[in-house]
C-alpha positions in Angstrom: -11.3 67.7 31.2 -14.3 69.5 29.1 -14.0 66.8 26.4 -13.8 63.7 28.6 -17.3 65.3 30.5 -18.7 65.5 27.0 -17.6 62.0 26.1 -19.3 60.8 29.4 -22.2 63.1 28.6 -22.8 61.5 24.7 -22.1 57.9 26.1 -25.0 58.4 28.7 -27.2 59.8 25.6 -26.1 56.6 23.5 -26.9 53.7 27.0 -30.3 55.4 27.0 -30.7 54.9 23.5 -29.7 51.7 23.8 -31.7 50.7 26.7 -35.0 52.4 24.8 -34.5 50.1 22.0 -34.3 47.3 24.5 -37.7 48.7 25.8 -39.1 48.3 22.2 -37.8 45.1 21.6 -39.4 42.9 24.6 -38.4 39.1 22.5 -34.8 40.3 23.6 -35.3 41.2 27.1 -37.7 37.7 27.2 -35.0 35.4 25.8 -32.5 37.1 27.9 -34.5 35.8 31.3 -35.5 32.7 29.8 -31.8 31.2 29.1 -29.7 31.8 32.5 -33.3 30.0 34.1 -33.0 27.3 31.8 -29.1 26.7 32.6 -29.9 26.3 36.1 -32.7 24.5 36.0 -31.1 21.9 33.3 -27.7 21.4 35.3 -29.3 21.4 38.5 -32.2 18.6 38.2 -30.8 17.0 35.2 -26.6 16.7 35.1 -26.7 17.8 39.1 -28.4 14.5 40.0 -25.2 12.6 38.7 -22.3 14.4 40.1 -21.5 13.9 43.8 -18.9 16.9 45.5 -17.9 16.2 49.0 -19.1 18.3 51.3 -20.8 20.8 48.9 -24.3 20.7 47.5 -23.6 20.6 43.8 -26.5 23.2 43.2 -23.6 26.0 44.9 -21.3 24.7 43.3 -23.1 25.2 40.2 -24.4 29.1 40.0 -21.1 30.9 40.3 -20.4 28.7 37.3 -23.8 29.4 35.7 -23.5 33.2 36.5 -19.2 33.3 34.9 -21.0 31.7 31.4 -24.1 34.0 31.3 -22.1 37.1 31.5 -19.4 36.5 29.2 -22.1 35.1 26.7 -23.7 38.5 27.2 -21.3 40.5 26.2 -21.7 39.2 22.8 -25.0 41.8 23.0 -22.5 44.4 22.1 -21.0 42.9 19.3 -24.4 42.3 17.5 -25.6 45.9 18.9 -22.9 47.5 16.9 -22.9 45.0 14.2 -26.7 46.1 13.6 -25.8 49.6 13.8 -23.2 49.7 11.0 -25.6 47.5 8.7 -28.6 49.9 9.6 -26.4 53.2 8.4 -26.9 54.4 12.5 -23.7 54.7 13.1 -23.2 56.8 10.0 -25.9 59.2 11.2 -23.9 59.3 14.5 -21.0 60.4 12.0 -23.7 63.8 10.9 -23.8 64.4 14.9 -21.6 66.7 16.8 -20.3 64.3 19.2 -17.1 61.7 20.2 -16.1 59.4 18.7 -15.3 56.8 21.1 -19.3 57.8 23.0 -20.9 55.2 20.7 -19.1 52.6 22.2 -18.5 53.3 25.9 -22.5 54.1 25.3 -23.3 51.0 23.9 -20.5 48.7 26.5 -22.1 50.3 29.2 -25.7 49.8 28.5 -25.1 46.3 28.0 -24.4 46.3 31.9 -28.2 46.6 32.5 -28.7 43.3 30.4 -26.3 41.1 32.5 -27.4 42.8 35.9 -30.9 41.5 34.7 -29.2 38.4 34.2 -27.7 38.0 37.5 -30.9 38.8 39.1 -32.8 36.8 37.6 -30.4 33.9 38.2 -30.2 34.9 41.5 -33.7 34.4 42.6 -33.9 31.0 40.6 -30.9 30.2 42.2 -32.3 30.4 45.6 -35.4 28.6 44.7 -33.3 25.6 44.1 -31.1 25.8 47.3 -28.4 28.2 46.4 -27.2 30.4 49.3 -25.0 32.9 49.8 -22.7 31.8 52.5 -20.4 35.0 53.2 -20.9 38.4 54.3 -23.4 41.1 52.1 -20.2 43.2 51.6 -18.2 39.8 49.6 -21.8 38.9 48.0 -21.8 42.5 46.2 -17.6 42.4 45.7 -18.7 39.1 43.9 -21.9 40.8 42.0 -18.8 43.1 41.5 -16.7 41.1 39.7 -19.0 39.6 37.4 -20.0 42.9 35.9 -16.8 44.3 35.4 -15.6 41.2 33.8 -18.3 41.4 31.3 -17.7 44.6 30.3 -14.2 43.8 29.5 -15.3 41.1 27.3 -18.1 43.7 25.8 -15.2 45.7 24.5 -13.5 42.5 23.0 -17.2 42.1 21.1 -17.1 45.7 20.4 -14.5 45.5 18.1 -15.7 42.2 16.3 -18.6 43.9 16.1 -16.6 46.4 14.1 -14.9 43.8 12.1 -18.4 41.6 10.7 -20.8 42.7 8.6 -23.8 41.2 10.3 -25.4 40.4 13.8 -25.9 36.8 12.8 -21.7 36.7 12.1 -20.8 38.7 15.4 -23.3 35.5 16.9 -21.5 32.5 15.3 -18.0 34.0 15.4 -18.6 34.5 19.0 -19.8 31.1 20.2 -17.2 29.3 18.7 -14.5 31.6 20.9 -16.7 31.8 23.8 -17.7 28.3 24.4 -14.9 26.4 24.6 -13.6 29.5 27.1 -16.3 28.4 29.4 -16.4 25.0 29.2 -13.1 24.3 29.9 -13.1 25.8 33.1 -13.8 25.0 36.5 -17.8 26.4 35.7 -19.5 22.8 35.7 -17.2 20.8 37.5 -13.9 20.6 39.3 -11.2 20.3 37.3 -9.2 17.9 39.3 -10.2 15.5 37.0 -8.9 16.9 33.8 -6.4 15.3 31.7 -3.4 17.3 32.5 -3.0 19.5 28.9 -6.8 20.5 29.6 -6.3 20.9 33.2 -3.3 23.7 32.6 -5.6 25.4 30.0 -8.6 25.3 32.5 -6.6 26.3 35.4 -5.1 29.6 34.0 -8.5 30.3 32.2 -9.8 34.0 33.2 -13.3 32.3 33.1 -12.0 29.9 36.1 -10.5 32.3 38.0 -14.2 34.0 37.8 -16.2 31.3 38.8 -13.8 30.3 41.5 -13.4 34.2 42.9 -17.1 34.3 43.0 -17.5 31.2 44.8 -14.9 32.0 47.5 -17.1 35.4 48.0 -20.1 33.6 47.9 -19.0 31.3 50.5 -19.9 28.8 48.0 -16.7 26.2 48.4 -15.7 23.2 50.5 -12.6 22.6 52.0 -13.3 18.9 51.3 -12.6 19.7 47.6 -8.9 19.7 46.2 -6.9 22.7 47.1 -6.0 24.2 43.9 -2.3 24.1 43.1 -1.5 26.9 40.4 -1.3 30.4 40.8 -4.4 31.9 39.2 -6.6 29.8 41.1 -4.8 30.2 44.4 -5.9 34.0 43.6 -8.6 34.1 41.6 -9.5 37.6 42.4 -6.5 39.2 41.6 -5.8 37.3 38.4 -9.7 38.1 37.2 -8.4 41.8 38.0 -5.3 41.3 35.9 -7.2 40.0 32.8 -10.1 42.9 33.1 -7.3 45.3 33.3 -5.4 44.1 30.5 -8.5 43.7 28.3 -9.6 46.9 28.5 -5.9 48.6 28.4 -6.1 46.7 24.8 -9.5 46.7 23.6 -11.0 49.9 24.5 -7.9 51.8 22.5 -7.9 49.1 19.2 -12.3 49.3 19.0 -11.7 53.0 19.1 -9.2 53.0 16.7 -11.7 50.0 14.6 -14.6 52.3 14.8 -13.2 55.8 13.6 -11.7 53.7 10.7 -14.9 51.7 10.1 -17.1 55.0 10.4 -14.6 57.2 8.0 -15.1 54.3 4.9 
């Protein structure tokens, strides 16, 4: 029990670390504002303006979308973090310190929550400038908020470990965009995928990032029953099946960037 305490206790040390260098590093925190603003702003006035949904504004049907993409691409924060670290000799000096192991990365996962809950808020408010609402009751709207958070720290652990794997930022970056994009474009984040051909459809349909953007819209209040009802299972429960992927992300990841780490710092 004392050693799990004092692994809580160094990862708290390490988030405020990494939140201070946040602090010092103000071109981060701007560019991580500017782009979720941008996505909304581009998809709603420029794309939005050519794609009709029954009985749904296409600007809510939009952010849930918006918000699933943001946070998964800011997990990749983590990866570069520790990516940084390692080519900087930090983590080596965290090697000198008396302290766990596995507090450098539940420290630096956890302070990369404050990044993407500045994201969400921030897409938030420009949401509701261009006619997003939130539709159900404050208890769903924070279950959704929920959701979102935990799902990209799941993914922060999967970039944890790349992180672990590259020697540079600018690697943890390129290797992570050419994963990540396809994960969120072949979803359900921009548009229905009703409309699919059949091989994507399947893929998009049992996608975790789906099952986020749809979970979040159902507790947004954010959907029309004039849309098609989905027919597989992950989208029929989105919730759930988000749940399922977070659990078994983290019931892999956390263990094998552990296990990366110690073998990364001992070399």
């Amino acid at each position: 029990m004392t050693a799990v305490v004092d692994t809580l206790s160094d990862g708290a040390v390490v988030a405020k670390r990494n939140l201070i260098k946040i602090k010092r590093v103000p071109e981060l925190l701007v560019f991580t504002t500017i782009q979720p603003i941008m996505f909304i702003l581009l998809f709603a006035y420029v794309f939005g303006s050519a794609i009709d949904l029954d009985g749904i504004d296409y600007r809510e049907f939009l952010i849930a979308g918006i918000f699933a993409q943001t946070v998964v691409f800011g997990a990749t924060f983590t990866g570069a973090g520790i990516a940084d670290d390692m080519q900087k000799g930090i983590i080596d000096r965290f090697r000198s310190l008396p302290m766990s192991r596995s507090s450098v990365l539940i420290g630096r996962t956890s302070s990369d929550i404050a990044l993407n809950a500045l994201s969400i808020t921030v897409m938030s408010l420009t949401g509701l400038l261009v006619g997003w609402r939130i539709r159900e009751s404050f208890l769903e709207a924070v279950a959704g908020f929920a959701l979102l958070l935990l799902f990209a720290y799941a993914i922060s652990w999967i970039m944890a470990y790349v992180g672990l794997l590259v020697p540079t930022p600018e690697v943890v970056q390129n290797a992570s965009f050419v994963l990540l994009f396809p994960a969120t474009f072949i979803a359900n984040t921009f548009v229905p995928t009703d409309n699919f051909p059949s091989v994507l459809r399947t893929i998009a349909d049992w996608n975790p990032v789906s099952t986020l953007t749809q979970a979040t819209r159902e507790l947004f209040g954010n959907t029309s029953p004039a849309l098609p009802a989905p027919e597989a299972w992950p989208m029929q429960n989105p919730v759930v099946y988000t749940l399922l992927w977070v659990a078994g992300i983290l019931l892999v990841f956390v263990p094998l960037a552990t296990w990366q780490y110690k073998r990364a710092a001992s070399t």
